[in-house]
DSSP file (Angstrom, degrees, kcal/mol; ACC not computed):
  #  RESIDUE AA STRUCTURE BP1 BP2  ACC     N-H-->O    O-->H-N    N-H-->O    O-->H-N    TCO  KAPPA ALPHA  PHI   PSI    X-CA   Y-CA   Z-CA
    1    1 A X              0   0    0      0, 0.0     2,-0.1     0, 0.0     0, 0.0   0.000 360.0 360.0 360.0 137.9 -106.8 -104.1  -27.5
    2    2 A X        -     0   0    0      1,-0.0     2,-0.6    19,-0.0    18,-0.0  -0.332 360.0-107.7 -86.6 147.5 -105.7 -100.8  -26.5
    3    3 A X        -     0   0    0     -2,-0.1     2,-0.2    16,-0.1    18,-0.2  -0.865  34.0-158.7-120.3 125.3 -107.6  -98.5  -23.9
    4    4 A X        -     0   0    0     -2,-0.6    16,-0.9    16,-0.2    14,-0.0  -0.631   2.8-132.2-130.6 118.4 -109.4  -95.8  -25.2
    5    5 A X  E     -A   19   0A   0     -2,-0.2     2,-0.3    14,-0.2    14,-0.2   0.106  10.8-154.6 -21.8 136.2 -110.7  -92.3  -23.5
    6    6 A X  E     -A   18   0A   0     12,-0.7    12,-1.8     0, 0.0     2,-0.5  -0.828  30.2-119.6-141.9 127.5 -113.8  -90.2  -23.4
    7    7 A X        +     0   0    0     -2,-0.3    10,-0.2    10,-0.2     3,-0.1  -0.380  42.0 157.3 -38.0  93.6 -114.7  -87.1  -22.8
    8    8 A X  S    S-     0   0    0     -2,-0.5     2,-0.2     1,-0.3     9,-0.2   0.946  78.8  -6.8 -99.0 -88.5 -117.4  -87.2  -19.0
    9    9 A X        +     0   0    0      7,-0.1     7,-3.0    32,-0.1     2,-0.4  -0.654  61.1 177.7-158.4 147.5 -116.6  -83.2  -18.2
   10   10 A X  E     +B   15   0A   0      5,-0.2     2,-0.3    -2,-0.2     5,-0.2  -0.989  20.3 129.6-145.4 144.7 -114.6  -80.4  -19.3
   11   11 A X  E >   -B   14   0A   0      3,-0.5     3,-1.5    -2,-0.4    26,-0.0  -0.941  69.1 -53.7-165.2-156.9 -114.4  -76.8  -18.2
   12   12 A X  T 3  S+     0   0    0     -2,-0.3    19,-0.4     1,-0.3    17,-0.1   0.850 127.8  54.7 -39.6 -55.9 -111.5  -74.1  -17.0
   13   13 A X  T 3  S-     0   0    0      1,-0.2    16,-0.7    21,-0.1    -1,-0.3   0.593 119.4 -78.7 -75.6 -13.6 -110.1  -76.2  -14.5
   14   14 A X  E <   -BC  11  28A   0     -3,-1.5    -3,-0.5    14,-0.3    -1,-0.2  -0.605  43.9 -57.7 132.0 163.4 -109.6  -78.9  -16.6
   15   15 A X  E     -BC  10  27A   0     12,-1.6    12,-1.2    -2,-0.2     2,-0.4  -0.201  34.0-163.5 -96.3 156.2 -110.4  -82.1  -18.7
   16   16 A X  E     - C   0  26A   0     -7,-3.0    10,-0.2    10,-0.2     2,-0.2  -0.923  23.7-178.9-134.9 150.0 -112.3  -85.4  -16.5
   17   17 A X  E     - C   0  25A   0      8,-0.6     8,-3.9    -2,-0.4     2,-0.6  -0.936  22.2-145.0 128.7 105.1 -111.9  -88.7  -18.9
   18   18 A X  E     -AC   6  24A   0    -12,-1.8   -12,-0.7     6,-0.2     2,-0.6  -0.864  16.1-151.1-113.2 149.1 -112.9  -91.8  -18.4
   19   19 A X  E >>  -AC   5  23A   0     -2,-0.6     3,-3.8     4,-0.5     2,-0.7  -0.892  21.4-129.3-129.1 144.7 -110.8  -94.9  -19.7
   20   20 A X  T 34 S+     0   0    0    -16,-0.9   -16,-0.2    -2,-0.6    -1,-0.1   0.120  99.2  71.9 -49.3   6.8 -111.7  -98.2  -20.7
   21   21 A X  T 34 S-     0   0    0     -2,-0.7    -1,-0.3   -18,-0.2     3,-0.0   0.498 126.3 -82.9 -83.3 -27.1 -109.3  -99.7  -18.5
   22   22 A X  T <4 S+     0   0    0     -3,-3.8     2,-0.3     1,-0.1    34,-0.3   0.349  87.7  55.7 132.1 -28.7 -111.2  -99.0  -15.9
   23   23 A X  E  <  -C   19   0A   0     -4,-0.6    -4,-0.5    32,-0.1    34,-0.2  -0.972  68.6 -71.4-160.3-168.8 -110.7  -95.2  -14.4
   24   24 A X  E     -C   18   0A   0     -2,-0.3    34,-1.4    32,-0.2     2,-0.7  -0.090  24.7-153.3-110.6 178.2 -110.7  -92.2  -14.5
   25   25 A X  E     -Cd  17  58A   0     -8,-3.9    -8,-0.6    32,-0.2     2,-0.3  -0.847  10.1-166.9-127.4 104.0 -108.3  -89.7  -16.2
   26   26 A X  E     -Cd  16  59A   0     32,-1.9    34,-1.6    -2,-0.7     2,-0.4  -0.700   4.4-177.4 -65.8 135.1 -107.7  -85.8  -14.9
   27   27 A X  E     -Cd  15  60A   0    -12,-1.2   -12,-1.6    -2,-0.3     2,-0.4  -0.950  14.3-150.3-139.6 124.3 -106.1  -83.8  -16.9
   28   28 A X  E     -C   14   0A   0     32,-2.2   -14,-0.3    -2,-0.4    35,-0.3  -0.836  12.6-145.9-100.2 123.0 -105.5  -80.1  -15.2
   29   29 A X        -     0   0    0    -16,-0.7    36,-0.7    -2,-0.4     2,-0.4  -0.409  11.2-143.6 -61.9 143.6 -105.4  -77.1  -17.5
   30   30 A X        +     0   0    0     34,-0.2     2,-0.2    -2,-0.1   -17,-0.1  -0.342  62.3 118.9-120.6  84.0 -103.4  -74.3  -17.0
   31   31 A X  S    S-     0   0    0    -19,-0.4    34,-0.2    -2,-0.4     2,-0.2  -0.386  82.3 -72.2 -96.3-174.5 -105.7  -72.0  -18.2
   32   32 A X        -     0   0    0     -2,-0.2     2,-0.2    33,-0.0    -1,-0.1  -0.621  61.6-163.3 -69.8 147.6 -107.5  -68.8  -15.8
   33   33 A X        -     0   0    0     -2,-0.2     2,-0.2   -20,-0.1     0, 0.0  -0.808  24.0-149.7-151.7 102.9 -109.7  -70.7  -13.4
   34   34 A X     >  -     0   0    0     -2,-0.2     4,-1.6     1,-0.1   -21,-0.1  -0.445  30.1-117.0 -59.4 129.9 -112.4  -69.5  -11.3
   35   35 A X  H  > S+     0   0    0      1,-0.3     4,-1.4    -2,-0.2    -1,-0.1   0.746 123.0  51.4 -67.9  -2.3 -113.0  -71.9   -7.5
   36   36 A X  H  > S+     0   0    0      3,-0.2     4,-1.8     2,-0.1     5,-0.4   0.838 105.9  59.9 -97.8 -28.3 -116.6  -73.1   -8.4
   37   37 A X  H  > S+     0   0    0      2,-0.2     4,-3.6     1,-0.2    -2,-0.2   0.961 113.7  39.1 -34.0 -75.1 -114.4  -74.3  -12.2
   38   38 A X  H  X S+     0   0    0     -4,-1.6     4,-2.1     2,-0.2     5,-0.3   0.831 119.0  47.5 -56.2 -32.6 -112.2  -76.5   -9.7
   39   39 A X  H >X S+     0   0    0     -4,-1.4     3,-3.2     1,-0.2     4,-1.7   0.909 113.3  47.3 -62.7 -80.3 -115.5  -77.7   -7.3
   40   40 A X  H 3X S+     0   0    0     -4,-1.8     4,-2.1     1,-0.3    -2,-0.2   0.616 111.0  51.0 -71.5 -19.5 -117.4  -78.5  -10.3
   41   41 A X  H 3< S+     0   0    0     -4,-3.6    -1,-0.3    -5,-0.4    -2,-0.2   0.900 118.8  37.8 -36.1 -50.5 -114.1  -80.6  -11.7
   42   42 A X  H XX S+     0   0    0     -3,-3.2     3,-1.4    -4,-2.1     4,-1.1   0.845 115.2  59.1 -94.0 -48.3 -113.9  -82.5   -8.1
   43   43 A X  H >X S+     0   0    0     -4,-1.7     4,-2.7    -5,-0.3     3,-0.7   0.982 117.4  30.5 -31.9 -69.0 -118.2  -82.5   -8.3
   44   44 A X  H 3X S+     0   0    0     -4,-2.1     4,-0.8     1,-0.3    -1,-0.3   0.656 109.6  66.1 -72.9  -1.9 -118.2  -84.5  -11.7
   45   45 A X  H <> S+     0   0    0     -3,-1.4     4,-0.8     1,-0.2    -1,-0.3   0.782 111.3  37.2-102.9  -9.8 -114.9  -86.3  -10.9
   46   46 A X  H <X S+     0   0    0     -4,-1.1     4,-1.6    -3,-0.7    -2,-0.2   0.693 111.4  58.2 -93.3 -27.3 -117.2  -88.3   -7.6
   47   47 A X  H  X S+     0   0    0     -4,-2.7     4,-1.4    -5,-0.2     5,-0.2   0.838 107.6  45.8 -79.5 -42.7 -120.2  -88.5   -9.8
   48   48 A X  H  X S+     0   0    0     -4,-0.8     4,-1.1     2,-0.2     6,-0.3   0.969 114.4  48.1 -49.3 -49.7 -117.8  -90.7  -12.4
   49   49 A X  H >X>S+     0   0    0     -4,-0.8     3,-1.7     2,-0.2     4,-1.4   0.987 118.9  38.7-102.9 -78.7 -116.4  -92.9   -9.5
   50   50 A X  H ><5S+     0   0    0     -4,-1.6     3,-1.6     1,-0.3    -2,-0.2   0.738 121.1  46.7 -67.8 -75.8 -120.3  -93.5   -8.1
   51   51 A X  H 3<5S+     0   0    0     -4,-1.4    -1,-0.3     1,-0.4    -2,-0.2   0.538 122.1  35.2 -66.1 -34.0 -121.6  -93.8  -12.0
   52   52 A X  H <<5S-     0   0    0     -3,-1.7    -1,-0.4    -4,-1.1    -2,-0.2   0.737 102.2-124.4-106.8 -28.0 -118.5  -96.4  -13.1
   53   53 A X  T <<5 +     0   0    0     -3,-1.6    -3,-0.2    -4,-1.4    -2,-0.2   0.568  65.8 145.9 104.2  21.0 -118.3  -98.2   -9.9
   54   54 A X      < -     0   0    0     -5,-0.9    -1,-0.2    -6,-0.3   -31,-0.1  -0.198  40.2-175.9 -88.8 172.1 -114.6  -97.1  -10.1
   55   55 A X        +     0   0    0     34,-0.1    36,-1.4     1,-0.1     2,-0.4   0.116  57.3  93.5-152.4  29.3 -112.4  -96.2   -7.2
   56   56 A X  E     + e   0  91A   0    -34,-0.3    36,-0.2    34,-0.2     2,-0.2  -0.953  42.6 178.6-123.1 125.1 -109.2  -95.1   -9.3
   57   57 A X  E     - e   0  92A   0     34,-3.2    36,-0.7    -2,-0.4     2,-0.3  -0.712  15.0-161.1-116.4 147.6 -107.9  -91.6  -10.7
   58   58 A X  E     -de  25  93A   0    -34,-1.4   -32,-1.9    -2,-0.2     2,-0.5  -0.908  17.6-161.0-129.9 123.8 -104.7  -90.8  -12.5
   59   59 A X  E     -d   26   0A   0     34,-2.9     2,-0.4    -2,-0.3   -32,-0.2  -0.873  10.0-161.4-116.2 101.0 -104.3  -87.1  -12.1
   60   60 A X  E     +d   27   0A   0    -34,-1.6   -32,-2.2    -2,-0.5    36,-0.1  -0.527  19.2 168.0 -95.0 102.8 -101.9  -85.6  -14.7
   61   61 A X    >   +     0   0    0     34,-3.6     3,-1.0    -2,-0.4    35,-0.2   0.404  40.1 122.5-103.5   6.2 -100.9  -82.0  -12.8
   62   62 A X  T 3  S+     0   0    0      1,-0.2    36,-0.5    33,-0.2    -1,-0.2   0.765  85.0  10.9 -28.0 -46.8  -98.3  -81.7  -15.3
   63   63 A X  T 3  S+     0   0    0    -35,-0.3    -1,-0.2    -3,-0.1     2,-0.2   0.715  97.2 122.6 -84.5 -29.2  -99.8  -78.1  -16.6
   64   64 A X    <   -     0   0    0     -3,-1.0   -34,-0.2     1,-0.1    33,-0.1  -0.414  63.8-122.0-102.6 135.0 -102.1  -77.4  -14.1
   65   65 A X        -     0   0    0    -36,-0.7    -1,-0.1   -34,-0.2   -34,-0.1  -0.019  44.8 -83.7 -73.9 169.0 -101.8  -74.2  -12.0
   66   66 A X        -     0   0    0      1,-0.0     2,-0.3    39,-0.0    36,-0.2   0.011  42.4-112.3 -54.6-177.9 -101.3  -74.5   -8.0
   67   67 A X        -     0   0    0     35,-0.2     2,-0.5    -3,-0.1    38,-0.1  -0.539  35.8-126.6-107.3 162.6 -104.5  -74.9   -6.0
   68   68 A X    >>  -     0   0    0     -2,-0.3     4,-2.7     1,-0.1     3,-1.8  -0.816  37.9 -86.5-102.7 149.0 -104.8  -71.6   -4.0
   69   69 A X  H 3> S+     0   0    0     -2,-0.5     4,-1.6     2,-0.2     5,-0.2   0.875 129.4  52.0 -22.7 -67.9 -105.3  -72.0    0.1
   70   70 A X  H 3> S+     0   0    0      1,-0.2     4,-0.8     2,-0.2    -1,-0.2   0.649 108.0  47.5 -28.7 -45.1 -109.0  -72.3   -0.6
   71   71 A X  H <> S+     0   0    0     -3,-1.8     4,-2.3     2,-0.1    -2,-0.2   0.669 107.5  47.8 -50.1 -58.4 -108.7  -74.4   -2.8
   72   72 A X  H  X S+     0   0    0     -4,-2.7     4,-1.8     2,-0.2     5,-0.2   0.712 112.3  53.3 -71.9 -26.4 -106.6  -76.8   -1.2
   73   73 A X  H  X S+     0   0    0     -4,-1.6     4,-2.3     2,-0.2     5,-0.5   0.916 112.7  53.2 -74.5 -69.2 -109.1  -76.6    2.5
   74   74 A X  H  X>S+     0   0    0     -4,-0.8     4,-2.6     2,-0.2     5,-1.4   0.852 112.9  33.6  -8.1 -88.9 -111.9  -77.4    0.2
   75   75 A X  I >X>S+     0   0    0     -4,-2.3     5,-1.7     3,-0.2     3,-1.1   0.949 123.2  53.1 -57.3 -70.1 -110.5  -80.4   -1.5
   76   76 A X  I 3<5S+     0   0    0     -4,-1.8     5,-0.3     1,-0.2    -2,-0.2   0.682 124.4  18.1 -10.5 -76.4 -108.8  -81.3    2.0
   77   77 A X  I 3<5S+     0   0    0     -4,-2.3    -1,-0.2    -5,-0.2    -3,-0.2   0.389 135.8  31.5 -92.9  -3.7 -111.7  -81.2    4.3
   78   78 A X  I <X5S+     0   0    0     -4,-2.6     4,-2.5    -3,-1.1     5,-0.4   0.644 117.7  37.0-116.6 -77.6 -114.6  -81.4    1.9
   79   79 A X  I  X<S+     0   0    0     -5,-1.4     4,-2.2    -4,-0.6    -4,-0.2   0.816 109.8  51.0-100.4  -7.5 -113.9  -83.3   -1.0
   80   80 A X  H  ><S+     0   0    0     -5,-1.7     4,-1.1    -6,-0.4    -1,-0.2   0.945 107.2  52.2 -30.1 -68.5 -111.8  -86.1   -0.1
   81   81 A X  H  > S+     0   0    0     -6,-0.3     4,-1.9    -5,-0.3     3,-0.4   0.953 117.3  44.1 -52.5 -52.7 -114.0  -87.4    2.9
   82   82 A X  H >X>S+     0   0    0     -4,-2.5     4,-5.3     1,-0.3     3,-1.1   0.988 112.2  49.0 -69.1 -45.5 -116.9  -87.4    0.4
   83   83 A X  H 3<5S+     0   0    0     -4,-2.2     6,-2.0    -5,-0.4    -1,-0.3   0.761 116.5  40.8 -68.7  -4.5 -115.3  -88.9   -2.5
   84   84 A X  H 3<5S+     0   0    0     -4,-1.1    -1,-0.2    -3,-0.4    -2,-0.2   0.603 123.2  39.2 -85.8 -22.4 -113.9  -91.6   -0.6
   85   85 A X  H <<5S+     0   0    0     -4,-1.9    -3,-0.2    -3,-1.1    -2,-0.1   0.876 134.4  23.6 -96.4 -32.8 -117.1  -92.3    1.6
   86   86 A X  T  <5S+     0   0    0     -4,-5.3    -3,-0.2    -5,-0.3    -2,-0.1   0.885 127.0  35.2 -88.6 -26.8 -119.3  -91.6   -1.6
   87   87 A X  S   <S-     0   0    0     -5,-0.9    -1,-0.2   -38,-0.1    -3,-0.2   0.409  99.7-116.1 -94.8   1.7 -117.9  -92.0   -4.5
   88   88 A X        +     0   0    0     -6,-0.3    -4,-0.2     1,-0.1    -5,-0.1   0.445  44.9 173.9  95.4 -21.9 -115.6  -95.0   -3.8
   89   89 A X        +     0   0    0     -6,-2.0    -1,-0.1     1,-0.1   -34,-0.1   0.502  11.3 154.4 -46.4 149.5 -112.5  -93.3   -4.3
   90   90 A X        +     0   0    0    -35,-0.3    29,-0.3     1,-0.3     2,-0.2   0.788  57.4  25.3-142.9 -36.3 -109.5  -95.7   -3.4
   91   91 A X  E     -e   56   0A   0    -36,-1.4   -34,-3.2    27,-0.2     2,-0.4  -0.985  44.6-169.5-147.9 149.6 -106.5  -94.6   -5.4
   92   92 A X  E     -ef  57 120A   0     27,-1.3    29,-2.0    -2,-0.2     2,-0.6  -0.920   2.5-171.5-124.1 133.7 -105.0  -91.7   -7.0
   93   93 A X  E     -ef  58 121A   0    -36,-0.7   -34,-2.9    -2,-0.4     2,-0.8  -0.920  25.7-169.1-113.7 137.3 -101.9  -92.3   -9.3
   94   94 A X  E     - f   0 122A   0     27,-2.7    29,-0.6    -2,-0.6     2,-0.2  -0.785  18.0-150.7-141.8 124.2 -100.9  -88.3  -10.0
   95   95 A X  E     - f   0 123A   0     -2,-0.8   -34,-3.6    27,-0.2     2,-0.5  -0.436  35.4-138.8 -60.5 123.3  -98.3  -87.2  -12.7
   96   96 A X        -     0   0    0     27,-1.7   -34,-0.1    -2,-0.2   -36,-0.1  -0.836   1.0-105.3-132.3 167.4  -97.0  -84.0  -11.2
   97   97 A X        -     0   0    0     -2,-0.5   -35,-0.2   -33,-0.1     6,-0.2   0.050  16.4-134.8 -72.6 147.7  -96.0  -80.6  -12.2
   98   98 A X  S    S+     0   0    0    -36,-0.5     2,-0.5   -37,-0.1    -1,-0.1   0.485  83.8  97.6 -77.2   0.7  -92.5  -79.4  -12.5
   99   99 A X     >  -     0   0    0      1,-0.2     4,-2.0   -37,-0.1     5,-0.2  -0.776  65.9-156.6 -92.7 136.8  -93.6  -76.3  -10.8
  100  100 A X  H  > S+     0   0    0     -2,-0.5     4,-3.9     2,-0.2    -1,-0.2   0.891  94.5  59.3 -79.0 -33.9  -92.5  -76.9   -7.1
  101  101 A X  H  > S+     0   0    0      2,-0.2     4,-2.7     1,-0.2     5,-0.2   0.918 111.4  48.2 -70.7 -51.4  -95.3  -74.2   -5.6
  102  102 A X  H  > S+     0   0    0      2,-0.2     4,-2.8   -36,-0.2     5,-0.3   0.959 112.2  45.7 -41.1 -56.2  -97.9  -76.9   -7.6
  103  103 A X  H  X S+     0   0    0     -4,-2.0     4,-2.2     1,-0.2     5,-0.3   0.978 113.6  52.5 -79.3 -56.3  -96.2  -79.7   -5.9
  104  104 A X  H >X S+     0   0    0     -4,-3.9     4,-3.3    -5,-0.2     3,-1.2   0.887 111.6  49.7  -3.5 -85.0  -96.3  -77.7   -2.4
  105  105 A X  H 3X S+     0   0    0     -4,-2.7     4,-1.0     1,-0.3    -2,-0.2   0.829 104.4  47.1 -40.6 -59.5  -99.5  -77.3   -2.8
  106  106 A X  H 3X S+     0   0    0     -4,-2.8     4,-1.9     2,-0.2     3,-0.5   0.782 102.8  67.4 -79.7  -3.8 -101.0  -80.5   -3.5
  107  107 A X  H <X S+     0   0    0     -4,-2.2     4,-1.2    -3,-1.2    -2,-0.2   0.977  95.0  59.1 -64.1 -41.4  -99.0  -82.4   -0.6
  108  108 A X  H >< S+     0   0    0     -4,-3.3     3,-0.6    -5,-0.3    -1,-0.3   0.808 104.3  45.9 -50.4 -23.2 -100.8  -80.6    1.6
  109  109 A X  H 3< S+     0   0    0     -4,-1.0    -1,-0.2    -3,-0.5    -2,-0.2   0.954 112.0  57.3 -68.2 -45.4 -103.8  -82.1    0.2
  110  110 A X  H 3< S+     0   0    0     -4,-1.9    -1,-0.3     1,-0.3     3,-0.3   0.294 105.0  42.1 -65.7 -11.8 -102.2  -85.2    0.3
  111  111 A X  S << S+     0   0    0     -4,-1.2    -1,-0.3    -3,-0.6    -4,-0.0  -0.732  93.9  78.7 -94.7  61.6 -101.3  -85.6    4.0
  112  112 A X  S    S+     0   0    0     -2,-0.1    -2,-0.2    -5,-0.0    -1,-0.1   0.285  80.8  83.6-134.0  -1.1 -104.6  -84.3    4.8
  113  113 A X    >   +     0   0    0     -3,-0.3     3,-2.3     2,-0.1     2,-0.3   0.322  57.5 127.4 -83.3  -6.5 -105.4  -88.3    3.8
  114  114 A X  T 3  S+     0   0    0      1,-0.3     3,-0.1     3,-0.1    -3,-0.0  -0.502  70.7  16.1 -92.6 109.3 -104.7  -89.7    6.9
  115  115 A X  T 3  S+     0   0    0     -2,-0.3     2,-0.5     1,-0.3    -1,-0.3   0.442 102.0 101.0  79.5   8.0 -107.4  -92.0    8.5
  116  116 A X  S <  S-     0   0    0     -3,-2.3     2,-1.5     2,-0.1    -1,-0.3  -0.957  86.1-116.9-112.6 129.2 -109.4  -92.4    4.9
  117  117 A X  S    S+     0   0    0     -2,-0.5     2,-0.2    -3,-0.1    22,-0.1  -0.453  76.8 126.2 -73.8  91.4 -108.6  -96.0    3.1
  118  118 A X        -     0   0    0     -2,-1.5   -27,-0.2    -5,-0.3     2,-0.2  -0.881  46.7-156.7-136.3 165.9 -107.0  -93.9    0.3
  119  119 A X        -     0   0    0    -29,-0.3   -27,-1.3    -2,-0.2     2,-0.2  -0.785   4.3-167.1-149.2 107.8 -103.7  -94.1   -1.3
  120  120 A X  E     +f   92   0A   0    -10,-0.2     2,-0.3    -2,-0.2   -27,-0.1  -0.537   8.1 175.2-107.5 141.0 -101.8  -91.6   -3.2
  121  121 A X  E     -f   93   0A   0    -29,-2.0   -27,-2.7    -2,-0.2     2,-0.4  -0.902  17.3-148.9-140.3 125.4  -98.6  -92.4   -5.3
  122  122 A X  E     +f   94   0A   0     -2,-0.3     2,-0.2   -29,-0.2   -27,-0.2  -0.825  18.5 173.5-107.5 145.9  -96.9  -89.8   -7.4
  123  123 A X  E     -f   95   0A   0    -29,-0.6   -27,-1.7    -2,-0.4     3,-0.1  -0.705  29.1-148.7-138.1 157.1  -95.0  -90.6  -10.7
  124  124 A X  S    S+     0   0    0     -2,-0.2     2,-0.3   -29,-0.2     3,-0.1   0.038  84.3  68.8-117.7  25.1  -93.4  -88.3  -13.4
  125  125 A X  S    S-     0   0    0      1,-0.1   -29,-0.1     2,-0.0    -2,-0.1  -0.887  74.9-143.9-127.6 169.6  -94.1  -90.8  -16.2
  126  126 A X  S  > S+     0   0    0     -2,-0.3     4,-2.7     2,-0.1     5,-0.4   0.690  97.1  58.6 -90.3 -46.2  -97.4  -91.4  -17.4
  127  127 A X  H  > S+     0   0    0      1,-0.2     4,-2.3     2,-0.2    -1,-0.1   0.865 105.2  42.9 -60.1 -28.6  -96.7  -94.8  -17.9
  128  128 A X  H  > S+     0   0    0      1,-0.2     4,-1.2     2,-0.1     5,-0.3   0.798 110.5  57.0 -82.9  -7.3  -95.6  -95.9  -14.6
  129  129 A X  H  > S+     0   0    0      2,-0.2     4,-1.0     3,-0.1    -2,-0.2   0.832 108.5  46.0 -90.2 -37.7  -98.4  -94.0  -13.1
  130  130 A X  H  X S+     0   0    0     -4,-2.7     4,-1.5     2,-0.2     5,-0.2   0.989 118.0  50.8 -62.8 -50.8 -101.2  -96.2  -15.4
  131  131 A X  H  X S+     0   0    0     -4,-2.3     4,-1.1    -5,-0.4    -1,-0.2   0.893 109.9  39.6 -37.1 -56.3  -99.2  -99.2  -14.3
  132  132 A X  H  < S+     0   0    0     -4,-1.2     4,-0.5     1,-0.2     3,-0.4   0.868 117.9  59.7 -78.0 -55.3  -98.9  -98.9  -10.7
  133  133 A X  H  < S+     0   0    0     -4,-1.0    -1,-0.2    -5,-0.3    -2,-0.2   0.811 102.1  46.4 -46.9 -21.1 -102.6  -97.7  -11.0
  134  134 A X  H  < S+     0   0    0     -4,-1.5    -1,-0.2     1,-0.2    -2,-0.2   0.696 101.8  61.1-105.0 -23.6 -104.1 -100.7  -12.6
  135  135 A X  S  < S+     0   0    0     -4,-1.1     2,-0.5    -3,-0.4    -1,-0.2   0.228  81.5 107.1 -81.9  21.8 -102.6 -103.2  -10.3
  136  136 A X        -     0   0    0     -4,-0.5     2,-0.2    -3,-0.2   -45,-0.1  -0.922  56.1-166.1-108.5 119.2 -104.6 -101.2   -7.4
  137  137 A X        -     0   0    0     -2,-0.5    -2,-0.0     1,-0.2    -3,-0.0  -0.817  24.9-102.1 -92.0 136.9 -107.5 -103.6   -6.5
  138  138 A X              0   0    0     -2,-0.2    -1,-0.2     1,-0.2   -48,-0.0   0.175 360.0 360.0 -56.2-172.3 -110.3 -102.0   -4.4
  139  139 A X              0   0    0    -22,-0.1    -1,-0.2     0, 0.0   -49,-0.0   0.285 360.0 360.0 -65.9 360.0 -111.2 -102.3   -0.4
């Protein structure tokens, strides 16, 4: 049986999904975005990982425009720590953008990881990133 999607949250920043495999699926828009759009994104995407008992993301930045400096301290120092201590978070498989200023952007997030038992891997196929993702057992 094939594993099948739902729509948990959508707004500016982008679409939150959860799948029947077992977790859940970002998908970043690159629409206009407002910073409380991208909090409330990262808000619902820890209330998913507490609610599903999950600790895995695949985050498809394929579209989605860079994080601004704000943005990025935010998720860095804010929602990381909590979604790993609250939500469970454990791994993040993230499909990433062809724009190099996106890909900038989110390394920083991504060395900012350092002393949390998380693990980031980035893929440019969807498939290898679901793969690699599903053979990630929690802590």
């Amino acid at each position: 049986m094939a594993a099948s999607s739902t729509v948990y949250f959508e707004n500016a920043a982008g679409r939150l999904l959860t799948d029947s495999a077992g977790f859940l699926r970002v998908v970043w828009s690159n629409q206009p975005r407002g910073p409380k759009d991208v909090e409330a994104l990262f808000t619902h995407m820890t209330r998913a990982l507490q609610q599903y008992g999950w600790g895995r993301i695949l985050i498809n930045q394929v579209n989605m425009r860079r994080f601004t400096p704000q943005e990025q301290e935010w998720v860095a120092n804010e929602w990381l720590p909590h979604a790993v201590r609250e939500g469970g978070y454990r791994f993040g498989a993230v499909l990433v953008s062809p724009d190099v200023m996106t890909r900038l952007a989110t390394a920083y997030i991504t060395t900012k990881i350092q002393g949390l038992p998380l693990v980031y891997h980035s893929f440019d196929e969807e498939a290898t990133a679901v793969s690699w993702l599903l053979r990630q057992v929690g802590w």
